[in-house]
Biotite code that builds the C-alpha atoms (Angstrom):
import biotite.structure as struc

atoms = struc.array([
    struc.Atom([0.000, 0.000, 0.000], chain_id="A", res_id=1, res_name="UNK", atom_name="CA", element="C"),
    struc.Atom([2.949, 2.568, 1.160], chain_id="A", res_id=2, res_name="UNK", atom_name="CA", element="C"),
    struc.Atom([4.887, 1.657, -2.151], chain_id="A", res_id=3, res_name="UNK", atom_name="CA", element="C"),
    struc.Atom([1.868, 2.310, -4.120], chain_id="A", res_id=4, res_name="UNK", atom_name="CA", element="C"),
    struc.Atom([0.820, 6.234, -2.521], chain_id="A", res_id=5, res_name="UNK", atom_name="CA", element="C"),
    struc.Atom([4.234, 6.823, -2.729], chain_id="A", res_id=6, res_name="UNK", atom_name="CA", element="C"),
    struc.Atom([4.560, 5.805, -6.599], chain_id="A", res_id=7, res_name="UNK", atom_name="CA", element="C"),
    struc.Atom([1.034, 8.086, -7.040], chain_id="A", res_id=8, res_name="UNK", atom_name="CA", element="C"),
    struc.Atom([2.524, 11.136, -5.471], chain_id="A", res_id=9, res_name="UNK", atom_name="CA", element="C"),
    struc.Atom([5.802, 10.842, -7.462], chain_id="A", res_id=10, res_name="UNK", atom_name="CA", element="C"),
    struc.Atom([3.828, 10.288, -10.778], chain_id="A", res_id=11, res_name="UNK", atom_name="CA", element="C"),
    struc.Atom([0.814, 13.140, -10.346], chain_id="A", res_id=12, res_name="UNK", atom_name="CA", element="C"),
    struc.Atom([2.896, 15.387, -8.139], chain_id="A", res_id=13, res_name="UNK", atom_name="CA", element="C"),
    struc.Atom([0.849, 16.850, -5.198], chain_id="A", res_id=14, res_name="UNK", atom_name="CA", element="C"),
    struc.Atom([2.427, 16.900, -1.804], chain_id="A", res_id=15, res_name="UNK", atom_name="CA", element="C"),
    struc.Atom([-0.710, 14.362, -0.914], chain_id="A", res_id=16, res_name="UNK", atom_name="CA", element="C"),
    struc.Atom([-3.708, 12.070, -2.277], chain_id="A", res_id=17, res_name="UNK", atom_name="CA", element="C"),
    struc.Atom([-7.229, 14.031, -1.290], chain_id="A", res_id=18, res_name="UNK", atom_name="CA", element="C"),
    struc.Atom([-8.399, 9.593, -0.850], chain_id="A", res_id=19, res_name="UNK", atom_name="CA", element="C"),
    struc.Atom([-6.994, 6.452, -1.301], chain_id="A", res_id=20, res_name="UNK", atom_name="CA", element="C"),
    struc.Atom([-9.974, 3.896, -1.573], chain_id="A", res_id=21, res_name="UNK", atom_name="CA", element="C"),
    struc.Atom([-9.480, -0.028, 0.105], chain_id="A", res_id=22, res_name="UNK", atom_name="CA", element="C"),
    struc.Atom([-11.566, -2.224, -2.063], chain_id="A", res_id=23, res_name="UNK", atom_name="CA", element="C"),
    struc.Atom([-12.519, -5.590, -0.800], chain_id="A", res_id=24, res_name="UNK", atom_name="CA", element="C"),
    struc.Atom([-12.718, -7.658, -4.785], chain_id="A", res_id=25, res_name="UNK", atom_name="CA", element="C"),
    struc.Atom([-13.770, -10.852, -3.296], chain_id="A", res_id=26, res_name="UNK", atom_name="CA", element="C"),
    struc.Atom([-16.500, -11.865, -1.551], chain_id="A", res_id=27, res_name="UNK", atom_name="CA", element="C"),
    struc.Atom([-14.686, -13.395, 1.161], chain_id="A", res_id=28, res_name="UNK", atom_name="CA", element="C"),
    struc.Atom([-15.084, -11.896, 5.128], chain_id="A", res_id=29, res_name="UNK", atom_name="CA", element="C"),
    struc.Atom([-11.776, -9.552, 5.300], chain_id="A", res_id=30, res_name="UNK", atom_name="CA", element="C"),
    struc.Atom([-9.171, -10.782, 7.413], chain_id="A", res_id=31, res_name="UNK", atom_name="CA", element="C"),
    struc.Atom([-5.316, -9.987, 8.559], chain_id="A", res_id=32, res_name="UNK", atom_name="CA", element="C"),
    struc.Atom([-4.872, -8.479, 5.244], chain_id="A", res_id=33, res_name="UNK", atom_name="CA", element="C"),
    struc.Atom([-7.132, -6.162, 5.636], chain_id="A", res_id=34, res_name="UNK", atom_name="CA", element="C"),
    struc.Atom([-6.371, -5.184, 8.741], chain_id="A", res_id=35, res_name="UNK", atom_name="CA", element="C"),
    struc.Atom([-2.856, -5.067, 7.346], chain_id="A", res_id=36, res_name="UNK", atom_name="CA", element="C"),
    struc.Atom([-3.945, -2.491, 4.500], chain_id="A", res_id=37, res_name="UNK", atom_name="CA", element="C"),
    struc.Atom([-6.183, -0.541, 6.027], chain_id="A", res_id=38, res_name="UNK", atom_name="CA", element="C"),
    struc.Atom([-3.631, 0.022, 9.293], chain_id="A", res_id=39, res_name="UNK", atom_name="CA", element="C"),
    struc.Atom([-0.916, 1.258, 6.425], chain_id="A", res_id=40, res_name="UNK", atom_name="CA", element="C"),
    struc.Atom([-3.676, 3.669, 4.871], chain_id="A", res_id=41, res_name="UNK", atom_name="CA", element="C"),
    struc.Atom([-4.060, 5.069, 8.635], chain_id="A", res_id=42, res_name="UNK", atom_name="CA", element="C"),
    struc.Atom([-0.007, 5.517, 9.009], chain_id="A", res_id=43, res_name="UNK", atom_name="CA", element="C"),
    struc.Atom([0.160, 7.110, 5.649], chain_id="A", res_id=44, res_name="UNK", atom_name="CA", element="C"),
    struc.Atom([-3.080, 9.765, 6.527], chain_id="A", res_id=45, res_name="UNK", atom_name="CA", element="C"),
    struc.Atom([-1.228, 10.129, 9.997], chain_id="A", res_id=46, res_name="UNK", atom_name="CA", element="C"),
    struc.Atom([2.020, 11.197, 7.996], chain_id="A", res_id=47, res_name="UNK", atom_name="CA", element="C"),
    struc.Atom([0.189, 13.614, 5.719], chain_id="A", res_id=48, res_name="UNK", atom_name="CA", element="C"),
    struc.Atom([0.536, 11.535, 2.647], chain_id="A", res_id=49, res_name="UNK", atom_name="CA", element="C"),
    struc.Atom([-3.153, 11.224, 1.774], chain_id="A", res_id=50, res_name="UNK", atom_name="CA", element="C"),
    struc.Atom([-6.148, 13.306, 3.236], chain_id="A", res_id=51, res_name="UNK", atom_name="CA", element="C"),
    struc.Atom([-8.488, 9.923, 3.480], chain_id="A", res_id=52, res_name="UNK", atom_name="CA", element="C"),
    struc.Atom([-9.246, 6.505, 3.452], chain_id="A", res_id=53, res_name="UNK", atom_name="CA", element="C"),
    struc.Atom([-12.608, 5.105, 1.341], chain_id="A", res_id=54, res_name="UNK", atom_name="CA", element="C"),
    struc.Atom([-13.288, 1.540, 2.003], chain_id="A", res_id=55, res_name="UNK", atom_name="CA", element="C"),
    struc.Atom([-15.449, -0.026, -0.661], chain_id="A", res_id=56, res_name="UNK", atom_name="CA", element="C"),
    struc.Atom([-17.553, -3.622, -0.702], chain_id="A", res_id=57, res_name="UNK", atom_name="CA", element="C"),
    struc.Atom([-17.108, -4.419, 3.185], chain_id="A", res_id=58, res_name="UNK", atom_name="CA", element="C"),
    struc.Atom([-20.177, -4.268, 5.592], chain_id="A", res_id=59, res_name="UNK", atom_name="CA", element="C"),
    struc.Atom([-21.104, -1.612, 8.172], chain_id="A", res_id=60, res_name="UNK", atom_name="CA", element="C"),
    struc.Atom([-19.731, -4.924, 10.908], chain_id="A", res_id=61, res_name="UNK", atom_name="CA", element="C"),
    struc.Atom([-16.393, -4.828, 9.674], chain_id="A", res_id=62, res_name="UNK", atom_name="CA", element="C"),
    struc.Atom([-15.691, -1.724, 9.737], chain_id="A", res_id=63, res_name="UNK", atom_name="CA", element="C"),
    struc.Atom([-16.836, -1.197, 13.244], chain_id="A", res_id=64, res_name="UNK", atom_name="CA", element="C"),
    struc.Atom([-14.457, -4.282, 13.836], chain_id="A", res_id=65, res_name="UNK", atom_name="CA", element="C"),
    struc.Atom([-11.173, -2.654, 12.424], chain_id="A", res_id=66, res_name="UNK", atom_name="CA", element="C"),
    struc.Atom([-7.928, -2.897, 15.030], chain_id="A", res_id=67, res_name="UNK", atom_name="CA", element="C"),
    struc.Atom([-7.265, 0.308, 14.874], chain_id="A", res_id=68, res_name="UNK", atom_name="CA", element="C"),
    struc.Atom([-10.523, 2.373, 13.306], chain_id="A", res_id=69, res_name="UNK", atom_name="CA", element="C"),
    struc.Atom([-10.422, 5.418, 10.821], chain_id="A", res_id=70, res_name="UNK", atom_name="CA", element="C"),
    struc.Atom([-11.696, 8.566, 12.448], chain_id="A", res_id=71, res_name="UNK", atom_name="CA", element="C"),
    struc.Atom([-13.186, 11.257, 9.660], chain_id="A", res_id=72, res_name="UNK", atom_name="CA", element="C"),
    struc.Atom([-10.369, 14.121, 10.100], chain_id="A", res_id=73, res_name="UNK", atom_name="CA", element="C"),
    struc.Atom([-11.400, 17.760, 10.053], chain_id="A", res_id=74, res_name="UNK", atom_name="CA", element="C"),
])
């Protein structure tokens, strides 16, 4: 996930990415991946790299079960 935000903000240029967006493709329940992906997003938003983290295809229950939730930033 790091290598990729840092590949997007060498190729467009901006200081930081307004989103990056997790997307579950499968239908499987999310596991340690996720949790692994989605606590990188949360580093790299905490490091002013990107401004916020979409997640896409995962229910309203995993997302309340996230390690470490996202809080909307103001």
């Amino acid at each position: 996930m790091r290598q990729g935000i840092e590949e997007d903000l060498t190729t467009l240029g901006p200081d930081r990415l307004a989103a990056v967006n997790l997307r579950i493709v499968d239908q499987s329940a999310p596991g340690k991946r996720f949790d692994a992906q989605l606590a990188s997003l949360i580093r790299a938003r905490d490091e002013g790299l990107i401004d916020g983290i979409g997640l896409s295809n995962i229910s309203h229950r995993t997302s309340c079960s996230s390690p470490e939730p996202a809080p909307a930033r103001t």
